[in-house]
C-alpha positions as CSV (number, residue, x, y, z in Angstrom):
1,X,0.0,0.0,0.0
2,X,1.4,3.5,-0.9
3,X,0.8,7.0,-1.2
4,X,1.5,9.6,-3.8
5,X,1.4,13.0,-5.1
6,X,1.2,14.6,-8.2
7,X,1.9,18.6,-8.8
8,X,2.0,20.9,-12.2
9,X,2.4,24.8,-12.2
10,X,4.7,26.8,-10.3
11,X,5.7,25.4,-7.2
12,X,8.8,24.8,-4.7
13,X,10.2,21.4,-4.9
14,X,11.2,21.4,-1.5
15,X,7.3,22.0,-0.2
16,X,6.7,19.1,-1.7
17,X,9.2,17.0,-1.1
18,X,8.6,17.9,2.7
19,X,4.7,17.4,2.6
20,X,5.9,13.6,1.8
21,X,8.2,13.2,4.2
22,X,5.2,14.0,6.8
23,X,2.7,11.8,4.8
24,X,5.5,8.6,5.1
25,X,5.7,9.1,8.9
26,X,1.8,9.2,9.2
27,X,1.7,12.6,10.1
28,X,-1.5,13.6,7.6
29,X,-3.0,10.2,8.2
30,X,-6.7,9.9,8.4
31,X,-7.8,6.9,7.4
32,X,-9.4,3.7,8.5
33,X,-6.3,1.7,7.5
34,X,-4.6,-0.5,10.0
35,X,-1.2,1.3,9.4
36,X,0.0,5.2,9.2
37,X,3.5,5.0,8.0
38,X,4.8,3.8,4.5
39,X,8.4,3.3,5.2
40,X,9.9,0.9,2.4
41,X,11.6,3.6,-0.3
42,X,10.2,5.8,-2.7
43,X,10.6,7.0,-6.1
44,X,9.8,10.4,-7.9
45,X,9.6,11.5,-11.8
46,X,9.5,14.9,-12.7
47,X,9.7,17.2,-16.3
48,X,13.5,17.7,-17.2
49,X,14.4,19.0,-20.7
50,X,17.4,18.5,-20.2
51,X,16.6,14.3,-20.2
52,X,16.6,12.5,-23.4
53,X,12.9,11.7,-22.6
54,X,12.3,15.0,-21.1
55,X,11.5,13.4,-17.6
56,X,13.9,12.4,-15.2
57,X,13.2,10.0,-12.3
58,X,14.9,8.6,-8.6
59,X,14.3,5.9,-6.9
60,X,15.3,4.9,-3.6
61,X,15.0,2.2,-1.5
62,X,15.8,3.3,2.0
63,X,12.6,5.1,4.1
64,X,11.9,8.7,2.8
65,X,12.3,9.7,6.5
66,X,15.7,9.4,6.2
67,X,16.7,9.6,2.5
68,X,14.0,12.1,0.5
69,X,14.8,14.9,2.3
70,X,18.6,14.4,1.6
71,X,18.6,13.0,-2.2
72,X,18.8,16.1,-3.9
73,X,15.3,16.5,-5.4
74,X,14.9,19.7,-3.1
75,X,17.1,21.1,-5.2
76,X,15.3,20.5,-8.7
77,X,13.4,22.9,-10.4
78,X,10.1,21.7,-12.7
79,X,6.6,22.6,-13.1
80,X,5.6,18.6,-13.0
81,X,6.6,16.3,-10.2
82,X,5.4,12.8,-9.0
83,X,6.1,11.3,-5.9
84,X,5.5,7.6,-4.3
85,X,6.3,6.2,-1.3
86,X,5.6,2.5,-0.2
87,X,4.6,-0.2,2.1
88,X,5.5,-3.4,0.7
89,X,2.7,-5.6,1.8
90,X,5.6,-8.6,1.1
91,X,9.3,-9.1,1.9
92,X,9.1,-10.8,-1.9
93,X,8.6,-8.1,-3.2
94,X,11.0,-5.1,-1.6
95,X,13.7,-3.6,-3.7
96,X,15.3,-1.4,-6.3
97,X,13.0,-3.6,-9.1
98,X,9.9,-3.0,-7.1
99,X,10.3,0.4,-6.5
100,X,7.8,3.3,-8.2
101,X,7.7,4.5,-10.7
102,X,7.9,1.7,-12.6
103,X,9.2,1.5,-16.5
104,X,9.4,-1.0,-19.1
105,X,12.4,-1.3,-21.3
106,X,12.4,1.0,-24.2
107,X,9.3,2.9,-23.3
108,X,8.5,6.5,-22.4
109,X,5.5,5.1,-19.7
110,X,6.3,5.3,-16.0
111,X,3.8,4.0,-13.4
112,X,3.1,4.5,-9.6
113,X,0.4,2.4,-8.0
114,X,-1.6,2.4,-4.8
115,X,-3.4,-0.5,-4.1
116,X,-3.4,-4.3,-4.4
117,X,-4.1,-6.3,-7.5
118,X,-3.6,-9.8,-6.7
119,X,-6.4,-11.0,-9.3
120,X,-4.9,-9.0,-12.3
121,X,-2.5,-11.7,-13.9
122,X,-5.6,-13.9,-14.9
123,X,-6.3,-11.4,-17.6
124,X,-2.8,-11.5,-18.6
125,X,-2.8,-15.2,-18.8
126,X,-0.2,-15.9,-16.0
127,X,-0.7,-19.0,-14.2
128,X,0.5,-16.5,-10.6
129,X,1.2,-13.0,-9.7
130,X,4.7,-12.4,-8.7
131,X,4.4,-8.4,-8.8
132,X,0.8,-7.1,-8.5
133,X,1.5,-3.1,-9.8
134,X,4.1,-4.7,-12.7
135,X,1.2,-6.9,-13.7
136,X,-1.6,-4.3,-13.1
137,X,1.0,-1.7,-15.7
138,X,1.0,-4.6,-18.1
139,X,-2.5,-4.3,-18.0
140,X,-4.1,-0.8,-18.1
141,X,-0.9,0.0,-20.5
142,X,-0.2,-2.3,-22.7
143,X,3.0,-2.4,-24.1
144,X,3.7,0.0,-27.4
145,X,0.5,2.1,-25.9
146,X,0.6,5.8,-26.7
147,X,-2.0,7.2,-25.3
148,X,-4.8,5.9,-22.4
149,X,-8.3,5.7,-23.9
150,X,-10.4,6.5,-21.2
151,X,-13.9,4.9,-21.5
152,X,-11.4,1.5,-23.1
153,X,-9.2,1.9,-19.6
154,X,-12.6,2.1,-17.4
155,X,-13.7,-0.9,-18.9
156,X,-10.5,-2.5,-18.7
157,X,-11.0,-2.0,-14.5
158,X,-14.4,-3.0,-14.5
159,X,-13.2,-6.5,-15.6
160,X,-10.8,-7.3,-13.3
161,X,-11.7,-10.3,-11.2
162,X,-13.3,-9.8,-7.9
163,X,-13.0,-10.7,-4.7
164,X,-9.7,-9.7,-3.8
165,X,-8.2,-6.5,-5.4
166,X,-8.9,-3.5,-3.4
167,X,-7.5,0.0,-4.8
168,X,-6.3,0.6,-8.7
169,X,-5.4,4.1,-8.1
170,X,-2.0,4.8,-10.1
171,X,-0.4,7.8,-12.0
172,X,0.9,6.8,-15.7
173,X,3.1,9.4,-17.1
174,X,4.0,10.3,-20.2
175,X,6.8,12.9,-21.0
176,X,3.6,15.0,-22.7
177,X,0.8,14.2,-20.2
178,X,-0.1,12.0,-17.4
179,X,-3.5,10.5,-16.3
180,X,-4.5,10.2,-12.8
181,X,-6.6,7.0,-12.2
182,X,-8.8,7.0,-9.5
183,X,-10.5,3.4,-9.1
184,X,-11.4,1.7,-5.8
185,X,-12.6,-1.8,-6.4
186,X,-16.0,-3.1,-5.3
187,X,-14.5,-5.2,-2.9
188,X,-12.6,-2.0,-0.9
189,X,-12.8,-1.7,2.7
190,X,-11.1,0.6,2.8
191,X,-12.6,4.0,0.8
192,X,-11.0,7.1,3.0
193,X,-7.6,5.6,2.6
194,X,-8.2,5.1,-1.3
195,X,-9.7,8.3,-2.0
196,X,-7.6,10.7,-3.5
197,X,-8.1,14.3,-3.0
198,X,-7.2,17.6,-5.2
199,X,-6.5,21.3,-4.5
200,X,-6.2,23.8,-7.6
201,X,-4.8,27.3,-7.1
202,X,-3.9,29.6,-9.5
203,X,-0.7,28.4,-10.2
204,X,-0.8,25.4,-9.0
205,X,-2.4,21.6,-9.2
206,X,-2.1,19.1,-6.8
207,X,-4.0,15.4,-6.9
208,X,-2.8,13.0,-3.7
209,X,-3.7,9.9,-1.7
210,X,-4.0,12.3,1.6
211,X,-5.0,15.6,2.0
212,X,-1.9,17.8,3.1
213,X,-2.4,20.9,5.2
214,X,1.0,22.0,5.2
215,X,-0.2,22.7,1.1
216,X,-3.6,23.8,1.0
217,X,-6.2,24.0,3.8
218,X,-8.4,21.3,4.6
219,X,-11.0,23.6,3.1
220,X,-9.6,23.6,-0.4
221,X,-9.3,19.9,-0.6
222,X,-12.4,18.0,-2.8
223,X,-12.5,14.1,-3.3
224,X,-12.0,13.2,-7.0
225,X,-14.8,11.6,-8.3
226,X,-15.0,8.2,-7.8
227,X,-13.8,5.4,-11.0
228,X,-13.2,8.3,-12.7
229,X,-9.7,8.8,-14.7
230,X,-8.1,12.5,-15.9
231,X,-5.6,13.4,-18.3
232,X,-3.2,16.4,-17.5
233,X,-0.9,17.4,-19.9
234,X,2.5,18.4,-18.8
């Protein structure tokens, strides 16, 4: 289980970046999940003209309590950044190749997910799932994908095999625009913790798994709408 953040406009890295670190030690947490703190790594992609691709991305493995603040993405400047920090649910599944965002060889896609999809891989025709939010990516992008197609993608969740999977919530990012999917499964327990909220200022967009009052009032913070997904070009 995870949480992320997505920003685009004019903003200061280091709020951000901040504004996570609280979120991984369960300072913003109100939810009815059984845990507060997500301590296993996190990973971040942000615009970079400079970059081949024009994004650039980090990934670390160590809690962002004690590596975000200190790996150097205070220091970048962008008007589009992503951020994800985990709890692996397994030891099997803890490490650099686990780590968000995720990427496929040769492809401009990267992909954070919040949630469980242990039911996914029978639509891919795997006899087991060995990594739920590689498989779930394998899925609702498959590869050589441009673009997402949104009423295709919705049906795409709608299909996945119940009971089991709880949250399909995930950012998949483009170098020219990145959709926001916002998807709690039938079967979800848990719908404060999966519920993503947004704040829009002038300058300024912000879509995350918790609202943040350190970056907007409470008051300024609306639920997306539920199985809903948006596209936001960068």
């Amino acid at each position: 289980m995870c949480r992320m953040i997505l920003v685009i406009g004019k903003f200061n890295t280091v709020d951000i970046v901040k504004a996570m670190v609280a979120v991984a030690c369960g300072e913003t947490a109100d939810h009815e999940g059984s845990f507060s703190e997500h301590p296993h790594g996190w990973g971040a992609v942000w615009r970079d003209m400079a970059a081949p691709s024009g994004l650039s991305v980090m990934r670390e493995t160590k809690a962002a309590k004690v590596s975000l603040l200190a790996s150097g993405l205070t220091s970048v400047k962008t008007d589009f950044l992503a951020i994800h920090i985990r709890r692996s649910m397994s030891t099997d599944t803890f490490g650099t190749k686990f780590t968000h965002p995720l990427q496929r060889p040769m492809e401009d896609w990267y992909f954070m997910h919040n949630g469980s999809q242990p039911t996914v891989h029978q639509l891919l025709g795997l006899p087991s799932s060995t990594f739920d939010s590689a498989e779930y990516f394998d899925y609702l992008v498959p590869g050589g994908t441009s673009s997402i197609d949104r009423a295709e993608a919705l049906e795409r969740l709608r299909k996945i095999p119940e009971p089991g999977s709880n949250s399909g919530n995930a950012f998949a990012i483009r170098p020219d625009c990145a959709y926001v999917i916002h998807w709690r499964s039938p079967s979800d327990t848990w719908p404060r913790y999966f519920t993503m909220h947004e704040t829009v200022s002038t300058d300024c967009r912000i879509i995350s798994s918790e609202i943040i009052p350190a970056l907007a009032p409470v008051e300024k913070w609306t639920p997306l709408p539920p199985q809903s997904i948006l596209e936001i070009p960068i």
